[in-house]
Residue frames as a rotation matrix with the C-alpha (Angstrom) as fourth column:
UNK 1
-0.486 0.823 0.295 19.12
-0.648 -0.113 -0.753 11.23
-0.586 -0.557 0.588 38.04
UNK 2
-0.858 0.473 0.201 16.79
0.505 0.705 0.497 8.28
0.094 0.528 -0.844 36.88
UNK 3
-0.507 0.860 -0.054 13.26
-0.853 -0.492 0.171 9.09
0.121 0.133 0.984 36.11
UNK 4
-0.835 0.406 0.370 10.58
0.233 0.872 -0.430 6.05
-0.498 -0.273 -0.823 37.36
UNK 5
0.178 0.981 -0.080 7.82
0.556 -0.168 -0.814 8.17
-0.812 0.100 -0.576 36.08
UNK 6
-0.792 -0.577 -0.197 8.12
0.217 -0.569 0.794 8.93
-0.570 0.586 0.576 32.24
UNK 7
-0.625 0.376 -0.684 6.05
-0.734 -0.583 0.350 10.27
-0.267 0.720 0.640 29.53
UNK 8
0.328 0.791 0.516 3.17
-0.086 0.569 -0.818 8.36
-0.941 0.224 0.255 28.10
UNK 9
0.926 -0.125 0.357 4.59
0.336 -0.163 -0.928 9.03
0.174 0.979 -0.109 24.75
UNK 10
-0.025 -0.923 -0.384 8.37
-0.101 -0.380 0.920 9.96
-0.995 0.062 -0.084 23.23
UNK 11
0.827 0.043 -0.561 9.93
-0.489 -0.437 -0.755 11.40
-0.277 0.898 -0.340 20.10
UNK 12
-0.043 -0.983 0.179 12.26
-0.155 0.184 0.971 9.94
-0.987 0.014 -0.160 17.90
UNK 13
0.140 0.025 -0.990 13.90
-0.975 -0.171 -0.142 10.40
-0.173 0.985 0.000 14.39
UNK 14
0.376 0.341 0.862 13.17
0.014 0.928 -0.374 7.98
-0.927 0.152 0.344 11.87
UNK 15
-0.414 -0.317 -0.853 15.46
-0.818 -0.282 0.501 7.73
-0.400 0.906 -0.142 8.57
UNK 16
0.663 0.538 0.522 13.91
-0.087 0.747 -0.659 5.82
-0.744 0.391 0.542 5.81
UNK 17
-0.761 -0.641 -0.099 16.03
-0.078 -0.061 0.995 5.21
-0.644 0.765 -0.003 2.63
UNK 18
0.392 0.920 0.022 14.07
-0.160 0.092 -0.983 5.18
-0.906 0.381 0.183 -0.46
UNK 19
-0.441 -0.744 0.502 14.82
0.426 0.319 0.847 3.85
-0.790 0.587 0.176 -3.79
UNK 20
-0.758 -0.106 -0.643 14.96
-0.397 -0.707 0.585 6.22
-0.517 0.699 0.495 -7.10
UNK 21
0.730 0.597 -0.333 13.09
-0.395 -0.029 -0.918 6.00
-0.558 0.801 0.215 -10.29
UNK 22
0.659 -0.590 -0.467 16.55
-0.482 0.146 -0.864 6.15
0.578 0.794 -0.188 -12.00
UNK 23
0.343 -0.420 -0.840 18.28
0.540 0.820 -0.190 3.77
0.769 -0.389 0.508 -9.31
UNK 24
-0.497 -0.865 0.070 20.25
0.145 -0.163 -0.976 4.85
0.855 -0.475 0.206 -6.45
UNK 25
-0.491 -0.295 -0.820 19.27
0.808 0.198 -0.555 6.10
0.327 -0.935 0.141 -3.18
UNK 26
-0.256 0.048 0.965 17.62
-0.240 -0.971 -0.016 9.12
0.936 -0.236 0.260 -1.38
UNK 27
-0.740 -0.368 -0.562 17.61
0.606 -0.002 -0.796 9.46
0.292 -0.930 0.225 2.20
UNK 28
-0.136 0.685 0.716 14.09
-0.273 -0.721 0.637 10.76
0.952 -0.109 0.285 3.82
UNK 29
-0.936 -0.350 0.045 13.41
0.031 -0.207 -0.978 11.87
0.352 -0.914 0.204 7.69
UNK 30
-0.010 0.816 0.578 10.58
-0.064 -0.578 0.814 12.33
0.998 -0.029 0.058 9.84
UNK 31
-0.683 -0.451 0.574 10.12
-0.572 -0.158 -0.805 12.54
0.454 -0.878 -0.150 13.75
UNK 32
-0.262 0.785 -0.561 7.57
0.130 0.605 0.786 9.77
0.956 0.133 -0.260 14.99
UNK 33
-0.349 0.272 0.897 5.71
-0.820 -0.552 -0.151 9.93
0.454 -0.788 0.416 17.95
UNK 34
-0.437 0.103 -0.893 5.63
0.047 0.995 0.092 6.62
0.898 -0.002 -0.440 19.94
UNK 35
0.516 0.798 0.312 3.56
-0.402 -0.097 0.911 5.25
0.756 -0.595 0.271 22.52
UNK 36
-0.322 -0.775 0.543 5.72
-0.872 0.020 -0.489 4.31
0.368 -0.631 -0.683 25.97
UNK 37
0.872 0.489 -0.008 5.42
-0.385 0.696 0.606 0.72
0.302 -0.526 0.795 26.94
UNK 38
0.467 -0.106 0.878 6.54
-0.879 0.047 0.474 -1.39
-0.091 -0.993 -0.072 29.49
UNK 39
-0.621 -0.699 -0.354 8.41
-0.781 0.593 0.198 -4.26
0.072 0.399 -0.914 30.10
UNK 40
-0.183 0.863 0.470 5.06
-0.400 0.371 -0.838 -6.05
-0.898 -0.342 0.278 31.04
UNK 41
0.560 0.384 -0.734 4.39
-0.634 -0.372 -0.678 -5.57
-0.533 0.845 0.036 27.16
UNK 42
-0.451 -0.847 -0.281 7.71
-0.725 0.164 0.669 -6.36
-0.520 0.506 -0.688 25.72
UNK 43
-0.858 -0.382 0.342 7.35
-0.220 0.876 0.429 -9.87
-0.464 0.293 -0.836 24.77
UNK 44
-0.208 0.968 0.140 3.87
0.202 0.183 -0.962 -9.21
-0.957 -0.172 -0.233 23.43
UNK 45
0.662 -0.041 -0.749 4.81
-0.307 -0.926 -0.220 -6.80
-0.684 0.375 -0.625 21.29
UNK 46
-0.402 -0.830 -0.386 7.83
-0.888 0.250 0.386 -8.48
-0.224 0.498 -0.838 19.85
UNK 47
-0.422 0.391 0.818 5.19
0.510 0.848 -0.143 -11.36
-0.750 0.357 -0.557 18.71
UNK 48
0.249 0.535 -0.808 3.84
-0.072 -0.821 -0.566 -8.67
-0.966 0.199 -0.167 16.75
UNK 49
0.336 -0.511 0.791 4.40
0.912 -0.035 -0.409 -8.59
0.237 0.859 0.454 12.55
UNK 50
-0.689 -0.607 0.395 5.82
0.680 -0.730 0.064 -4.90
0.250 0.312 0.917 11.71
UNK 51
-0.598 0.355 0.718 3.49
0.035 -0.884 0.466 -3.09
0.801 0.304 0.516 10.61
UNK 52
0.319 0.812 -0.489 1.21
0.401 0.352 0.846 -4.46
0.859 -0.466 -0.213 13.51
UNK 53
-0.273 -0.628 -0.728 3.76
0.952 -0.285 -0.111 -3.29
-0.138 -0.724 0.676 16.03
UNK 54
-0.795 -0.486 0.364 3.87
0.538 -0.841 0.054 0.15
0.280 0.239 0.930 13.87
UNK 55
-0.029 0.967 0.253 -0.27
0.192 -0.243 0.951 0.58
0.981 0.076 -0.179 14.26
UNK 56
0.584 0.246 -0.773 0.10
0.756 0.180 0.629 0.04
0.294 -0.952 -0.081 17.91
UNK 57
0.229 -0.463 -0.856 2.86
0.810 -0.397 0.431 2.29
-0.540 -0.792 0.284 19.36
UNK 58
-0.687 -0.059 0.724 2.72
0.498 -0.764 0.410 5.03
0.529 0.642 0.554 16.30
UNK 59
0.018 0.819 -0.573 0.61
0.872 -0.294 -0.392 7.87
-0.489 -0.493 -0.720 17.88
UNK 60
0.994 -0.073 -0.078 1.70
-0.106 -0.786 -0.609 10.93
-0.017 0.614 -0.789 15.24
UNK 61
-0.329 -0.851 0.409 5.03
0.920 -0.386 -0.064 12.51
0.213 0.356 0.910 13.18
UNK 62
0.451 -0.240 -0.860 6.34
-0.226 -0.962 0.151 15.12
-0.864 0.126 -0.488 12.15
UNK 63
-0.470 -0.579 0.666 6.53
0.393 0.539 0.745 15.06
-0.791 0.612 -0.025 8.54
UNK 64
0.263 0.544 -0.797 6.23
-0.696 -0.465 -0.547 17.09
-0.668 0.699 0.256 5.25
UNK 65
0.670 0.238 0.703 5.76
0.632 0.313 -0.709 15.88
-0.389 0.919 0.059 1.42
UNK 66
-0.021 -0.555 0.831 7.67
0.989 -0.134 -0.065 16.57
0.148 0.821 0.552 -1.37
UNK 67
0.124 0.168 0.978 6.44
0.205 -0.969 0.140 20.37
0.971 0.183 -0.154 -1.26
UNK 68
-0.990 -0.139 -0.014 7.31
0.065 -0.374 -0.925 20.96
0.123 -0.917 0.379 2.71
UNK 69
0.064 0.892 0.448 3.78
-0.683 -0.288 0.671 20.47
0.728 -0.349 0.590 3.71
UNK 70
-0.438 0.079 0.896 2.71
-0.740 0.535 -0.409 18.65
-0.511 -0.841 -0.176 6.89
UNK 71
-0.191 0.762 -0.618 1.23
0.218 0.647 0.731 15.19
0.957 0.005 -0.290 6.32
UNK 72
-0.085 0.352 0.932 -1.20
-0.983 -0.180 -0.022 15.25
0.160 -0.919 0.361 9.18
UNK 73
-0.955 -0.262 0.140 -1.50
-0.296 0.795 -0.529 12.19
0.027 -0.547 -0.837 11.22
UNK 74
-0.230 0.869 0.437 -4.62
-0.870 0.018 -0.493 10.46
-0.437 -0.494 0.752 10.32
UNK 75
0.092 0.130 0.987 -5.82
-0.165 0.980 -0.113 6.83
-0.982 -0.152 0.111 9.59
UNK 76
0.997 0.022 -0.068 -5.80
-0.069 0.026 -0.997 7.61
-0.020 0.999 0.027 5.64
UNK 77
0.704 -0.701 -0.109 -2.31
-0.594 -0.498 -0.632 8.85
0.389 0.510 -0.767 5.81
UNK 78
-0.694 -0.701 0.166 -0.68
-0.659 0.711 0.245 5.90
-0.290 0.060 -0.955 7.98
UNK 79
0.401 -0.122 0.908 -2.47
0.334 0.942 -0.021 2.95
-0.853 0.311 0.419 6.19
UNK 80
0.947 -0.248 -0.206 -0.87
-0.244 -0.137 -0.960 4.76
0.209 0.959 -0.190 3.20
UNK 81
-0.020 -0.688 0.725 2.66
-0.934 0.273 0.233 4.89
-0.358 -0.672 -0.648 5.95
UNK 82
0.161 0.010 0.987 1.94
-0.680 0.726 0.103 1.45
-0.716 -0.688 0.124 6.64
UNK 83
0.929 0.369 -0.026 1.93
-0.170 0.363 -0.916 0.50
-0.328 0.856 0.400 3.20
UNK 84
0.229 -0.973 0.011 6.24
-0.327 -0.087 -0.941 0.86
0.917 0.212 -0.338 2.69
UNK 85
0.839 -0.113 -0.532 7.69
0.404 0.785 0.469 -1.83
0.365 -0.609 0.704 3.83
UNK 86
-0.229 -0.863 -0.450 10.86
0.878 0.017 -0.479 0.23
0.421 -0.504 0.754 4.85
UNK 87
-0.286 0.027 0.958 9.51
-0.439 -0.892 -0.106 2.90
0.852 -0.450 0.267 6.34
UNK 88
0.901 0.427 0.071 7.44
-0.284 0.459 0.842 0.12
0.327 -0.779 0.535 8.56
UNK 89
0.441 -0.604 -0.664 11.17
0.639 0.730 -0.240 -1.45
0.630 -0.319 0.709 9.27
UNK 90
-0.586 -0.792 0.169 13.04
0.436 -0.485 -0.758 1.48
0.683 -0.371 0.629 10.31
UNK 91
0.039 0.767 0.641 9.93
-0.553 -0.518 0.653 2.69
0.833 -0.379 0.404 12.28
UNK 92
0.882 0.175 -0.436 9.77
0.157 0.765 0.625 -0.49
0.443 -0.620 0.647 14.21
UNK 93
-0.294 -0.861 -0.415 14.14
0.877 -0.071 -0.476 -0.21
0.381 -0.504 0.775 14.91
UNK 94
-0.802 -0.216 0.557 13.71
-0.286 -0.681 -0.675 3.76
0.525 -0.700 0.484 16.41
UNK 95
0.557 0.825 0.098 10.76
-0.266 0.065 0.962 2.25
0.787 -0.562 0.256 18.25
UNK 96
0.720 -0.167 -0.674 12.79
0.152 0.985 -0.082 -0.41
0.678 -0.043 0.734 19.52
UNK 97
-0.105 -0.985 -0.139 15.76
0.834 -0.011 -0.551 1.64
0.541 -0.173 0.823 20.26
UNK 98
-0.588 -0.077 0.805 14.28
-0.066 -0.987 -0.144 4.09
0.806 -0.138 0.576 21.47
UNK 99
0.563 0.724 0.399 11.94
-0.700 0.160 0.696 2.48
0.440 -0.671 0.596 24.07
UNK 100
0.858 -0.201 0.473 13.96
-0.449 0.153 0.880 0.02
-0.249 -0.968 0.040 25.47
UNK 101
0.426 -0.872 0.240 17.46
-0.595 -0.070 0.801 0.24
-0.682 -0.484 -0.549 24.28
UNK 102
-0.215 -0.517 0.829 17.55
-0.060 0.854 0.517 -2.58
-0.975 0.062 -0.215 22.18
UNK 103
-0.969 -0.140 -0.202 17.35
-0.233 0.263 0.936 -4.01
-0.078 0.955 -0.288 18.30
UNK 104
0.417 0.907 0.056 14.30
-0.811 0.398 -0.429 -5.68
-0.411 0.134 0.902 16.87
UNK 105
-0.107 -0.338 0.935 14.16
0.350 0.867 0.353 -8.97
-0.930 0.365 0.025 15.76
UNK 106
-0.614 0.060 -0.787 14.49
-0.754 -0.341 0.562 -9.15
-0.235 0.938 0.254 11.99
């Protein structure tokens, strides 16, 4: 069954790597909440920088802090978001992939 008439909005997980204090790696999650556009859009959208993309089609997470708290979704907490440049990258790819299928440019 195809659907013609989806959601205004979809979920999808976002992995971020993050680099250490003492070097290496850690691996952090959160579920983002994206706005649904069209192919109308596309090619607008993909003129976009990152983070400019990330302002537009971010609409909330799911996501705790260090201590398992929620971060609530509010304009303080994503220009802080918006501020890590890989979280903005890997945001932008599960946008991407997750709205219509495909990469971002790099």
């Amino acid at each position: 069954m195809f659907n013609l008439a989806p959601t205004e909005t979809f979920k999808a997980p976002v992995t971020v790597n993050v680099a250490q204090p003492g070097g290496g790696w850690k691996q952090e999650s959160f579920t983002g909440e994206f706005k649904r556009t069209d192919e109308d859009r596309r090619e607008e959208l993909l003129a976009l920088k990152n983070v400019e993309l990330v302002r537009e089609v971010l609409v909330g997470w799911s996501m705790k802090d260090e201590q398992r708290n929620d971060v609530p979704f509010t304009p303080e907490n994503l220009d802080a978001f918006c501020r890590l440049t890989g979280a903005v990258r890997e945001t932008t790819l599960a946008y991407w992939q997750h709205n219509v299928g495909a990469k971002a440019k790099n």
